[in-house]
C-alpha positions as CSV (number, residue, x, y, z in Angstrom):
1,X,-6.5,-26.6,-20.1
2,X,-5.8,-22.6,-20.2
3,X,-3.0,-21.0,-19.3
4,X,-3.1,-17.9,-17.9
5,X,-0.4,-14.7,-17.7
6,X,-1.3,-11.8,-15.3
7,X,0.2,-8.3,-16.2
8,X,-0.4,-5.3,-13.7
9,X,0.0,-2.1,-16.5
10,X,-1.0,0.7,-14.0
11,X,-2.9,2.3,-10.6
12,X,-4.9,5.3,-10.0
13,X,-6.5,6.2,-6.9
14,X,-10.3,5.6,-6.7
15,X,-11.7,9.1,-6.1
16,X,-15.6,7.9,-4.7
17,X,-14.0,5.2,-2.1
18,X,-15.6,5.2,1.3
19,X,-12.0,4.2,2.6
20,X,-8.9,5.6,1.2
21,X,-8.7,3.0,-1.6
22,X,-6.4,2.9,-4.9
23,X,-7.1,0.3,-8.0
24,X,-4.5,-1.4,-9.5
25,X,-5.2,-2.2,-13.6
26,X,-4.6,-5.9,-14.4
27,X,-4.5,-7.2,-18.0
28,X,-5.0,-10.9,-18.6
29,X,-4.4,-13.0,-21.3
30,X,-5.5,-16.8,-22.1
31,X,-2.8,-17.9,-24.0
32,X,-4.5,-21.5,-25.4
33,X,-7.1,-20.4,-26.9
34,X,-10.1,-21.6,-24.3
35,X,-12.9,-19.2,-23.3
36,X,-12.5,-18.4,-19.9
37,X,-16.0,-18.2,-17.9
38,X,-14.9,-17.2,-14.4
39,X,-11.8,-16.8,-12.1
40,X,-12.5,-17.1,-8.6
41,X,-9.3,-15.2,-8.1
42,X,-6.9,-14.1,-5.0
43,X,-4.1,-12.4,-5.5
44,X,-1.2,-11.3,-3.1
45,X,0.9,-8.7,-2.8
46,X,4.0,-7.8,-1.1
47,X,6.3,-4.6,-0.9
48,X,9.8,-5.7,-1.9
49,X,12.6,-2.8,-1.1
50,X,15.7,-4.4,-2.0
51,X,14.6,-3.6,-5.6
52,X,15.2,0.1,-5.6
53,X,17.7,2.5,-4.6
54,X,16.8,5.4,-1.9
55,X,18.2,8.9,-1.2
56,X,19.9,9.9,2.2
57,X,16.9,11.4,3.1
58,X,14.9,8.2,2.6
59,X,17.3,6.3,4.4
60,X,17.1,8.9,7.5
61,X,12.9,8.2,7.5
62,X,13.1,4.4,7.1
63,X,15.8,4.4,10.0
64,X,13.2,2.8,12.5
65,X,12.4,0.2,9.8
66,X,15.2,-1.1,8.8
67,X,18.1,0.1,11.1
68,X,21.2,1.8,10.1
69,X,21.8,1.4,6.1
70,X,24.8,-0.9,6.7
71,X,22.4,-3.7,7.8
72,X,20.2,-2.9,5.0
73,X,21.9,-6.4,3.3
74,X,20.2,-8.3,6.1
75,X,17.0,-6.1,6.9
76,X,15.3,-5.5,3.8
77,X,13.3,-8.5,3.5
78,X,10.0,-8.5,1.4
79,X,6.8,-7.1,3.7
80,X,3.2,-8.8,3.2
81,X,0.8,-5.6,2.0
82,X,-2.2,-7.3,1.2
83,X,-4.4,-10.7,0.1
84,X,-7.3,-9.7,-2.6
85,X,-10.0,-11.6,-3.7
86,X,-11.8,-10.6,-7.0
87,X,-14.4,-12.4,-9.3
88,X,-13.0,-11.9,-13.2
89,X,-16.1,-12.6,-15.6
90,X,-15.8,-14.5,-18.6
91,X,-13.3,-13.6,-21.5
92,X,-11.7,-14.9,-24.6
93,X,-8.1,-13.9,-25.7
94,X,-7.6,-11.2,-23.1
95,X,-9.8,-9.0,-20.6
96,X,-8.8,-6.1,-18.5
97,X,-10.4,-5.6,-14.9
98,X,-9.4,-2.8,-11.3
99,X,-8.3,-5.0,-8.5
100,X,-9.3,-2.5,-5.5
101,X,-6.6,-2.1,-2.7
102,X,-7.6,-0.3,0.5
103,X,-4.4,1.8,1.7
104,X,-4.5,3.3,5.3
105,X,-2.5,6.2,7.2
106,X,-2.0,4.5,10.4
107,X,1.9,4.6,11.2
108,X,1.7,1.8,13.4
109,X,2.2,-0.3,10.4
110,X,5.3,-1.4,8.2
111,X,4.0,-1.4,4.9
112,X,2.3,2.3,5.7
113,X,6.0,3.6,7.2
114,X,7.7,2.2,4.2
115,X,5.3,4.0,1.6
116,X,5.4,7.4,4.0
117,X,9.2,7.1,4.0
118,X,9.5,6.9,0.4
119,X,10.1,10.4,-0.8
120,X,9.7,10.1,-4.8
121,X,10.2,7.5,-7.4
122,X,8.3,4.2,-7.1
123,X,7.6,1.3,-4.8
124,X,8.4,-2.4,-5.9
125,X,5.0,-4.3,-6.0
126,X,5.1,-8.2,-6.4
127,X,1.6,-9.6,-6.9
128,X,1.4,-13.1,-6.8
129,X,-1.9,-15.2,-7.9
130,X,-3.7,-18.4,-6.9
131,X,-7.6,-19.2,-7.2
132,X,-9.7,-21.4,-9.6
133,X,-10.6,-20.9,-13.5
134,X,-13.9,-22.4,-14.8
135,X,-14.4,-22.7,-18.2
136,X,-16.9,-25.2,-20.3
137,X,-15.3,-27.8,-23.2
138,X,-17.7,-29.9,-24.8
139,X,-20.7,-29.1,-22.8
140,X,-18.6,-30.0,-19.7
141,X,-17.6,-27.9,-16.5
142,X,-13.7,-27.9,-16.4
143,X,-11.9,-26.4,-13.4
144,X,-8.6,-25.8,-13.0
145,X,-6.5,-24.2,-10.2
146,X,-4.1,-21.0,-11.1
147,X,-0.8,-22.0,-9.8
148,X,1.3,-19.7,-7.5
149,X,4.0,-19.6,-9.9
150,X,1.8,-16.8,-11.7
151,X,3.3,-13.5,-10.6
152,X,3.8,-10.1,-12.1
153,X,5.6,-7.4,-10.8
154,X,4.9,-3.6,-10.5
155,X,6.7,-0.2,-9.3
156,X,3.8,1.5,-8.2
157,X,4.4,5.5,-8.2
158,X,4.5,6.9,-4.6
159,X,2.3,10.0,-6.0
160,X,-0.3,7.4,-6.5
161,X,-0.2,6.7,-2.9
162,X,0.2,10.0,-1.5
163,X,-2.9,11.3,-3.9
164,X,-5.0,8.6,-2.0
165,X,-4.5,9.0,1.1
166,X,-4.8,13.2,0.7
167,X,-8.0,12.4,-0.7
168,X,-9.3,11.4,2.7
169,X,-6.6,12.8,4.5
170,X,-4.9,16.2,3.1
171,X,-1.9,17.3,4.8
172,X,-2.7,15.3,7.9
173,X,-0.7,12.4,9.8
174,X,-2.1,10.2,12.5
175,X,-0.9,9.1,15.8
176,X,-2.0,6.5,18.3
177,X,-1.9,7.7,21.5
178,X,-2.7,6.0,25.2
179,X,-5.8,6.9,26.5
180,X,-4.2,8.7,29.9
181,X,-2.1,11.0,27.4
182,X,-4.7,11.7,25.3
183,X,-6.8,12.8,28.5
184,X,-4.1,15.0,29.3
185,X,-3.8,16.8,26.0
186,X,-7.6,17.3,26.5
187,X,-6.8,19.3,29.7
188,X,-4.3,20.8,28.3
189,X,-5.9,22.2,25.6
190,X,-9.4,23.2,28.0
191,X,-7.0,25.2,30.6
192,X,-5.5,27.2,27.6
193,X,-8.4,27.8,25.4
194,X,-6.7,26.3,22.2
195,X,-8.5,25.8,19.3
196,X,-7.2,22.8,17.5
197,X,-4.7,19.8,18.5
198,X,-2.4,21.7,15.9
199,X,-2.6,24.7,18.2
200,X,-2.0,22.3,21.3
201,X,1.0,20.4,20.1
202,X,2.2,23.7,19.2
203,X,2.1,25.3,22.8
204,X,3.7,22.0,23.8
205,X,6.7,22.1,21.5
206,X,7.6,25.6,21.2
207,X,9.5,26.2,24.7
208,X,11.6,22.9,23.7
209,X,12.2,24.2,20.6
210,X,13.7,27.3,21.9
211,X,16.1,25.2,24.5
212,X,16.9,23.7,21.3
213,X,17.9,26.7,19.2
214,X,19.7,28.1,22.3
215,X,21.8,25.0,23.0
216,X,23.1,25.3,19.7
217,X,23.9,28.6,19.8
């Protein structure tokens, strides 16, 4: 029967994806001595922030995620990223293989407003694996299921995921907006001949930024 352990050494961000995509570097090892032929394999992966410290200035961005740090104790529970399901090809002893992970900007989601409120440092990965081995003894088919027990975890760099997304996405941020707002900043910006939705969020802004500066005064 083999016995597998699953080690994630490293990412880098995959530079030809259609998709803002990064690949995470997984090195396996058959620890029995039985050639592997396949692994139908899945793997999941969750972001878990109680395992780092974070700045004040962190703390001030993830405010709408978790709440005020003193209920951090209670509301920094582990977030689902991603399930992944890759084919690893036959191997004795050890192999190495990518594991793609698409990444997206849209702020609507946790996992994205966690990794945009992290300023440096790394994010606590847990990747946790299932699926089914095949391997031949004897002339004979053997299967055999990879527990969920088999885990490794990983504190994937935050540049890694900012050089991603800026890939597809340099200096940029999205918003989703509802259709009737997004028809009025279209009128908006027709009436006053401005050239880009920079230029219109601008125009909106800057009188409330003077009120701003004034009440302060």
């Amino acid at each position: 029967m083999t016995e597998l352990v699953f080690d994630c050494v490293g990412a880098h961000a995959d530079r030809y994806a259609v998709v803002p995509a990064l690949n995470l570097d997984l090195h396996i090892t058959e620890t029995s001595g039985v050639r592997v032929d396949a692994i139908a394999l899945r793997c999941q992966i969750r972001i878990e922030p109680h395992r780092r410290r974070y700045s004040a200035v962190e703390a001030e961005r993830l405010h709408d995620l978790f709440g005020d740090p003193a209920r951090w104790a209670d509301t920094l529970k582990p977030m689902q990223l991603t399930t992944l399901s890759v084919m690893v090809p036959g191997f004795t002893g050890s192999t190495n293989m990518t594991v793609p992970l698409p990444v997206t900007y849209d702020l609507e989601i946790a996992s994205t407003k966690y990794f945009d409120g992290v300023v440096d440092g790394s994010v606590p990965l847990l990747l946790l694996f299932s699926g089914t081995v095949f391997s031949v003894l004897d002339g004979r088919l053997q299967v055999h299921q990879v527990p969920w027990s088999k885990e490794s975890s990983y504190p994937l760099p935050i540049k890694v995921w900012r050089e991603t997304v800026d890939l597809h996405f340099p200096n940029s941020g999205w918003l989703r907006l509802h259709r009737d707002t997004l028809d009025e900043l279209r009128r908006f910006k027709s009436r006053n001949a401005l050239a880009t939705w920079d230029d219109t969020l601008d125009a909106l802004l800057r009188p409330h930024q003077g009120q701003r500066e004034d009440t302060s005064c």
